[in-house]
C-alpha positions as CSV (number, residue, x, y, z in Angstrom):
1,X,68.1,12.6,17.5
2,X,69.4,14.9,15.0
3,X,67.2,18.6,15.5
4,X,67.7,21.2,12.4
5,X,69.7,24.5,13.5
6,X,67.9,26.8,11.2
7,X,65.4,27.6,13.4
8,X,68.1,28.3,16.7
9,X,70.0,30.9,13.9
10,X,66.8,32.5,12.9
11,X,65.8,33.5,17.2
12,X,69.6,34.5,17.8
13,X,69.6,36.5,14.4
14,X,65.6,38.5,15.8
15,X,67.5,39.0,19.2
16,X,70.6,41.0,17.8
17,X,68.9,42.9,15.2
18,X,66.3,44.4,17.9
19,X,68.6,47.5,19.9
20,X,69.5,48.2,16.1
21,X,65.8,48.6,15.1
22,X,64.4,50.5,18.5
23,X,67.3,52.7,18.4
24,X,66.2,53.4,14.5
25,X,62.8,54.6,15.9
26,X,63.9,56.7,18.6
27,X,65.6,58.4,15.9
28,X,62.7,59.1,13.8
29,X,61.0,60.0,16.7
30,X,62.9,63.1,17.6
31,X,63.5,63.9,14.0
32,X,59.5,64.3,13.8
33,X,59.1,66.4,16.9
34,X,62.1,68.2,16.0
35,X,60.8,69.4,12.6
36,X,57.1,70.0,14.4
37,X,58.9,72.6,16.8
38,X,60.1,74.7,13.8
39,X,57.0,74.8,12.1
40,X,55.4,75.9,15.4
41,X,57.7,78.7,15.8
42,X,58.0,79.9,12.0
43,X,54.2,80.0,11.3
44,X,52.3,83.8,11.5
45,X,50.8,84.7,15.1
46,X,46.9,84.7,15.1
47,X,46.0,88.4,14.0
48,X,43.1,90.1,16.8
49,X,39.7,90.4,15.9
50,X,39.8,94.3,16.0
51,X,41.1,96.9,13.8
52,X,43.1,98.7,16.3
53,X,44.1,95.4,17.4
54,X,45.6,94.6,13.7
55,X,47.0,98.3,13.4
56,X,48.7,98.0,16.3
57,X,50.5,94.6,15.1
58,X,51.2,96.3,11.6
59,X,52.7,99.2,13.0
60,X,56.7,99.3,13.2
61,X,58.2,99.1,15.9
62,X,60.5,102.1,16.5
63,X,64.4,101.4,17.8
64,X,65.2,102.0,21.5
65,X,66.3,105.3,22.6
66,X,70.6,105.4,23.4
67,X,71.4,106.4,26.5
68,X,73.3,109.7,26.8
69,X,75.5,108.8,29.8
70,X,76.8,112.7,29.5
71,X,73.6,114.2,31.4
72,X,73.4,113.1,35.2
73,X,70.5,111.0,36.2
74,X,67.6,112.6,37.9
75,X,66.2,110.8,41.2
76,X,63.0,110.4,41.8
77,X,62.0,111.7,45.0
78,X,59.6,109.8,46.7
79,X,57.0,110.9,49.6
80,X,58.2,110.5,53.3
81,X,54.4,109.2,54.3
82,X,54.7,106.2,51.6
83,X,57.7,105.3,52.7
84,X,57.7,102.5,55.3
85,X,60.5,100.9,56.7
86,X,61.0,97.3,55.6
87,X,60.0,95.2,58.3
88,X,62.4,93.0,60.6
89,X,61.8,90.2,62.4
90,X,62.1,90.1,65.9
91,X,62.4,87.6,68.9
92,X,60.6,88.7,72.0
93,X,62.6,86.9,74.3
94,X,65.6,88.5,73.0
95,X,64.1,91.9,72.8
96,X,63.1,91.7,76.0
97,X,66.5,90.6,77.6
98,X,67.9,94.0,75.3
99,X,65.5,96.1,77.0
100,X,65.7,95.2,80.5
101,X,69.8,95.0,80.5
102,X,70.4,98.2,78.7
103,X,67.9,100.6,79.0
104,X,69.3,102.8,76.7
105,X,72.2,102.6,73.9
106,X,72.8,106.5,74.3
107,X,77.1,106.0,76.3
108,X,76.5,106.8,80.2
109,X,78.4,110.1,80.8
110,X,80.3,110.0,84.1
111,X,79.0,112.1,87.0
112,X,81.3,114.3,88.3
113,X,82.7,113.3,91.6
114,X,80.3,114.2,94.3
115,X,81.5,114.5,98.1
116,X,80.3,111.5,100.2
117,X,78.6,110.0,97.0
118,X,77.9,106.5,98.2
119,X,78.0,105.7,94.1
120,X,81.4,106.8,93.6
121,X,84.7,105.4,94.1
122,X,87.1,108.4,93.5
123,X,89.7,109.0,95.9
124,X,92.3,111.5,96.5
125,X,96.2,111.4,96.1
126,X,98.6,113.7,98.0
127,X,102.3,113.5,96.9
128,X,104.7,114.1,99.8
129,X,107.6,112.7,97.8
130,X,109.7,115.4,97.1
131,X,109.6,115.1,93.6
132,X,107.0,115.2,90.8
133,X,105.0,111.8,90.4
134,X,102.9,110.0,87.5
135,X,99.9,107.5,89.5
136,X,97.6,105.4,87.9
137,X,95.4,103.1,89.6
138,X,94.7,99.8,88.6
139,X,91.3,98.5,89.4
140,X,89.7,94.9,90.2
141,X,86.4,95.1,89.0
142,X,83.3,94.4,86.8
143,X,80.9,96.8,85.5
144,X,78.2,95.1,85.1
145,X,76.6,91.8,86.5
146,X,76.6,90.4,83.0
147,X,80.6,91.2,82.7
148,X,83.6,89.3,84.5
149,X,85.7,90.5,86.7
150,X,89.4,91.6,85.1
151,X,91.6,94.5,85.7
152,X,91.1,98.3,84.8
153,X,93.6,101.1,84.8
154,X,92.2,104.9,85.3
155,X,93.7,107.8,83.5
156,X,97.6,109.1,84.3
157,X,97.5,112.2,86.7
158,X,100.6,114.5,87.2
159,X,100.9,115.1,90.9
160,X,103.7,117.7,91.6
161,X,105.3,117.6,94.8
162,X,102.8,118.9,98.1
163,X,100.5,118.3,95.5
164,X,96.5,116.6,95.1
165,X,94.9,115.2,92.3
166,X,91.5,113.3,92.8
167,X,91.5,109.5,90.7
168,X,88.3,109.0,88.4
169,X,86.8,105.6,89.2
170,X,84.4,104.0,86.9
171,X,81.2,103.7,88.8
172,X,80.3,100.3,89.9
173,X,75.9,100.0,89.5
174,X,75.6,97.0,91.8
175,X,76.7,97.4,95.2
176,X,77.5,94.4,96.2
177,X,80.0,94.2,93.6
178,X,80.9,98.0,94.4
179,X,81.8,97.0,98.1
180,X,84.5,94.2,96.4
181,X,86.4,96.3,94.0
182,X,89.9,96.4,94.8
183,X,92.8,98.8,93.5
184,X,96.6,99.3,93.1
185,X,98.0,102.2,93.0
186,X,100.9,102.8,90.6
187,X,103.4,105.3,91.1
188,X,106.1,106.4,88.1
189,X,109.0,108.8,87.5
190,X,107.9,109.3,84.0
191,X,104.6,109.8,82.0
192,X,105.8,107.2,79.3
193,X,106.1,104.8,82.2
194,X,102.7,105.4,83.3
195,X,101.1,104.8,80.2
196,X,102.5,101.6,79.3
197,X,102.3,100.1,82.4
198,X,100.0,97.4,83.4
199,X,99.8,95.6,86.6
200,X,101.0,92.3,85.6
201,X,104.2,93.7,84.2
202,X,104.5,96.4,87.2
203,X,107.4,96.4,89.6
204,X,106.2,95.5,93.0
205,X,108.0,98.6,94.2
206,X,106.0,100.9,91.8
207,X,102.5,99.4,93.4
208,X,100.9,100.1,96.1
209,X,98.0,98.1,97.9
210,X,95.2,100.2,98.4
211,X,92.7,97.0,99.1
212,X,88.5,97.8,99.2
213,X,88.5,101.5,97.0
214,X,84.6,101.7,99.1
215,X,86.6,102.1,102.5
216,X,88.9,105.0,101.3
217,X,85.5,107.3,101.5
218,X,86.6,110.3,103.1
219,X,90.1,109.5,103.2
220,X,92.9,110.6,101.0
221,X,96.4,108.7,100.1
222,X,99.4,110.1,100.8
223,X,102.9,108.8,99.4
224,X,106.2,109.2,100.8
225,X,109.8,108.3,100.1
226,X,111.4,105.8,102.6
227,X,115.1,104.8,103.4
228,X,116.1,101.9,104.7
229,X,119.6,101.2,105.3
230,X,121.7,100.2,102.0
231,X,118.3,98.9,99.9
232,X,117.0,101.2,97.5
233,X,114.7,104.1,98.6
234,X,110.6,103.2,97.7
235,X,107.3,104.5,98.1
236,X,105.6,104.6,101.4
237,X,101.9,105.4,101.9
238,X,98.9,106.1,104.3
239,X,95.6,106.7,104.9
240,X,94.6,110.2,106.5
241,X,91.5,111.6,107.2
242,X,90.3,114.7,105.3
243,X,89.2,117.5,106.7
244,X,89.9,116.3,110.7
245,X,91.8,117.9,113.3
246,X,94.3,116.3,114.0
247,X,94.3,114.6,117.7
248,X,96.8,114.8,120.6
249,X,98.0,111.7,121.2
250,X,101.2,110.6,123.0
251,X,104.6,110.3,121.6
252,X,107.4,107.8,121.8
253,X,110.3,110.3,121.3
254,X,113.0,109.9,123.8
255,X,116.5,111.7,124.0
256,X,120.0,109.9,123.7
257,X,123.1,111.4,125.9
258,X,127.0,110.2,125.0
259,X,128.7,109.4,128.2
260,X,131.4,107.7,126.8
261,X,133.9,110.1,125.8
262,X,133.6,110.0,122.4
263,X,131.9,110.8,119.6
264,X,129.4,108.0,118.5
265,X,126.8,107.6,115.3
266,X,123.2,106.9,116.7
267,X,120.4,105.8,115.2
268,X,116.7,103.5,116.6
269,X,115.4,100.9,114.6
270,X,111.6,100.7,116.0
271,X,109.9,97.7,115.3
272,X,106.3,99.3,114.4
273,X,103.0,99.6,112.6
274,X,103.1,102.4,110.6
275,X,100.7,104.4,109.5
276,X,99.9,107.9,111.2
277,X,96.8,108.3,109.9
278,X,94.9,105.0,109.8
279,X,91.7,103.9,110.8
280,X,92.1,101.1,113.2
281,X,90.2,97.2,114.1
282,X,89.0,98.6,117.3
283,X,86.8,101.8,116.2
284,X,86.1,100.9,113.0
285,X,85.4,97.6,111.1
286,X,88.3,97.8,108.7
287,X,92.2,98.1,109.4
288,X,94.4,99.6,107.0
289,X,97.0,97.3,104.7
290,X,100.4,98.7,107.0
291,X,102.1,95.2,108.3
292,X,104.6,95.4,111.2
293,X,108.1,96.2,110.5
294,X,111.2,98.1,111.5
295,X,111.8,101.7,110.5
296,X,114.9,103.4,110.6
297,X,115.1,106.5,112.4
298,X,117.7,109.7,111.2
299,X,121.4,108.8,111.9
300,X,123.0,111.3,114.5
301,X,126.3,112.3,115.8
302,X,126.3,112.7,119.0
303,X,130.3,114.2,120.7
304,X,130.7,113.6,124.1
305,X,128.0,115.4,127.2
306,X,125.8,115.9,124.4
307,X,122.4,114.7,124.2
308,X,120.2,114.1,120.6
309,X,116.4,113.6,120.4
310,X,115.3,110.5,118.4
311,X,111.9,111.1,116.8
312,X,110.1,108.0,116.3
313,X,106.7,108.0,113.6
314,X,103.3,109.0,115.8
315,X,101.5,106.0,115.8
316,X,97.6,107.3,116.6
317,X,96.6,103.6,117.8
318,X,97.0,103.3,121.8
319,X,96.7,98.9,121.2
320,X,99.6,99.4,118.1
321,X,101.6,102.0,120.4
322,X,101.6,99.7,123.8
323,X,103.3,96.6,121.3
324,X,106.2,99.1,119.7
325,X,109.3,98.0,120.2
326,X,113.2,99.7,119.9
327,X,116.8,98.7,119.0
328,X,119.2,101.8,119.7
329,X,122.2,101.2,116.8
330,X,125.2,102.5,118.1
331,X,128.9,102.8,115.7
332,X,132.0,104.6,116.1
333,X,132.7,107.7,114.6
334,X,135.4,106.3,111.6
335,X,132.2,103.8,110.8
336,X,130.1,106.7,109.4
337,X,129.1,104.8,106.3
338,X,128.5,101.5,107.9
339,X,125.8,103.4,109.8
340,X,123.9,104.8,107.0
341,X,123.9,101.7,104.9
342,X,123.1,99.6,108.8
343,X,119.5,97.2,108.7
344,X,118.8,95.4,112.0
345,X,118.5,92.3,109.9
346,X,122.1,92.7,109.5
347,X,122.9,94.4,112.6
348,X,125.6,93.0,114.7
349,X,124.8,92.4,118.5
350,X,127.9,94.2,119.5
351,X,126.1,97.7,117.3
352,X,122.6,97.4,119.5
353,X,121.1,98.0,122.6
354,X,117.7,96.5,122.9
355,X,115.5,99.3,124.6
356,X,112.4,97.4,124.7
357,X,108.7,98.5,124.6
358,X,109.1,102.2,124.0
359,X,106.3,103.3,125.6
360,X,108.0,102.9,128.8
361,X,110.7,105.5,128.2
362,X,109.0,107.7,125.9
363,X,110.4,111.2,127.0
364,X,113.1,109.7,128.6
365,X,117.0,109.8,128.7
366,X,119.2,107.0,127.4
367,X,122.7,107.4,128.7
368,X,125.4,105.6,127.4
369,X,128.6,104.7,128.8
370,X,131.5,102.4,128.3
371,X,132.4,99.3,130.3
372,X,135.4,97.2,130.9
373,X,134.7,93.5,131.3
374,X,138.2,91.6,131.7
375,X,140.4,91.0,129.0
376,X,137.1,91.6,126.7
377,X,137.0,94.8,124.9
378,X,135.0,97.7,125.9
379,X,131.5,97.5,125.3
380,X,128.7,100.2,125.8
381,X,125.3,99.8,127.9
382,X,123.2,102.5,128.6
383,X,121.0,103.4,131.4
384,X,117.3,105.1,131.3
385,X,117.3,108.1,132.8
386,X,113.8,109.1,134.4
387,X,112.4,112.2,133.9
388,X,113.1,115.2,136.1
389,X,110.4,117.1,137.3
390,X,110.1,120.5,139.2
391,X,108.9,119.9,142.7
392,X,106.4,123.3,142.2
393,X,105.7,123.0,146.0
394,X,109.3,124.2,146.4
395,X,108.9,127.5,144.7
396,X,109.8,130.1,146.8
397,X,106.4,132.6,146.6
């Protein structure tokens, strides 16, 4: 069957020729509305229907005024009562939490340091060193309940020698927090010293424990210089009392006589608690930071028949003074050196004489003398010596 191609040509030849022709009336479309648009905008505008109306459109327009930028501008001043303050929005939770945390936004201006001000945490300082002293305390604390707790460090005070100086504490609101606030006293040859220091980077021989600041009410610190042996001299401290008589108690002093013929170095270790002015477990609810350890007394030369008196530290607790125990260090006289730079941890046995609990032989005479043993060499052993007393009934009248 033999169809005629003509008419498939003709369709295919409509179907190509179509974009060409839509795209030619999209172009005389927009050439139209294009030409429209500048008609619109060259024609006349509609003259008003008054006379001032068409005056005021035939009138010429005169040019702008220049700006003279030489003159300075005048302001405007506008009227205090019209002026409102823009308004700002505001959360009333949030305003509220503001208003109830911090009352005001005026800085809180310390209170001078009141006596027995339950608020305040100041304390006093008294240097017994010898030698002029730089302190700072560093402070465990938080000021507020909203704040965490971290590490504060007070101003530097210059405390000359025999010397006071009172320690400004920030004031702690809530007092259960104020009852946990620790400090640390720091202690420093040098101003410069002082006031870079921080406690993290402080020697341990430059800081002193000072535990709860709320139990040194009433009580002052007082630093000391202590020797022991060949280690290096460091700060000693202690809690006393202001403004307190001070109490009788009894001492553990006792005297030392040289019976062997010789001249001999002497000097006690004591094995003690020490701190002279301490409040103790037993009256009151908190003991002071002092731990147990031996104390060196003065080194002595005592020639032969001659007696020396050994002053051991007052200790004002009768529980701490029962349990205070001595080692009498004893060294030839050619070992003068060896005696000064002597610690009982390093104390050999043939140097000391173990006098026990010294509140046996408090006031009491230990006589030494030298004794043979063999083929050994001569040792020394001492002997208490009581007390004499004066029979008074034997008086003649």
């Amino acid at each position: 069957m033999n169809v005629s191609r003509l008419p498939i040509f003709m369709v295919l030849a409509c179907l190509a020729l179509t974009p060409c022709c839509r795209k030619r009336q999209q172009f005389e479309y927009a050439k139209k509305n294009k030409l429209s648009r500048r008609k619109i905008e060259t024609a006349p505008a509609t003259p008003p229907t008054s006379t001032e109306g068409v005056a005021a459109v035939l009138q010429p327009t005169a040019p702008a005024a220049m700006l003279d930028f030489t003159k300075t501008p005048t302001l405007i001043k506008k009227s205090p009562e019209k002026e409102l303050p823009p308004e700002q929005p505001t959360i009333p939770a949030l305003d509220h939490f503001l208003t109830t945390t911090h009352q005001t936004k005026e800085p809180i201006i310390p209170k001078k340091m009141v006596e027995n001000d339950p608020m305040s945490l100041d304390f006093d300082v008294e240097n017994q060193t010898g030698k002029t002293v730089y302190a700072s305390c560093f402070v465990y604390m938080r000021k507020n309940v909203f704040s965490r707790w971290r590490w504060f460090k007070t101003d530097v005070y210059k405390i000359d020698d025999n010397q006071s100086a009172t320690v400004n504490v920030e004031t702690v609101a809530d007092q259960d927090d104020r009852q946990h606030v620790f400090g640390m006293l720091g202690v420093f040859n040098t101003q410069l010293e002082a006031e870079e220091a921080t406690y993290e980077l402080t020697d341990e021989r430059h800081i002193l424990d000072l535990d709860l600041l709320a139990k040194l009410d009433g009580k002052k610190v007082t630093i000391t210089v202590e020797q022991y042996g060949f280690k290096e001299p460091f700060y000693d401290y202690d809690f006393v009392k202001k403004n307190e008589a001070r109490k009788d108690v009894p001492e553990l002093d006792f005297y030392v006589l040289n019976n062997t013929g010789k001249s001999l170095y002497v000097c006690g270790f004591i094995y003690e608690k020490k701190a002279k002015g301490k409040w103790i477990a037993a009256i009151e609810d908190k003991d002071d930071m002092s731990v147990w350890r031996f104390d060196k007394t003065e080194v002595l030369l005592v020639k032969p028949n001659e007696k020396v008196f050994i002053d051991v530290d007052t200790i004002l607790s009768e529980r701490d003074r029962a349990y205070v125990r001595g080692y009498l260090a004893v060294f030839e006289e050619d070992e003068q050196q060896q005696a000064l730079e002597a610690t009982f941890e390093l104390l050999e046995s043939k140097n000391k004489l173990n006098v026990g609990d010294l509140v046996k032989i408090r006031q009491k005479t230990v006589v030494l003398d030298i004794k043979r043993y063999g083929i050994s060499n001569d040792f020394i052993q001492y002997r208490v010596k009581p007390i004499r007393r004066i029979d008074m009934t034997k008086i003649p009248k």
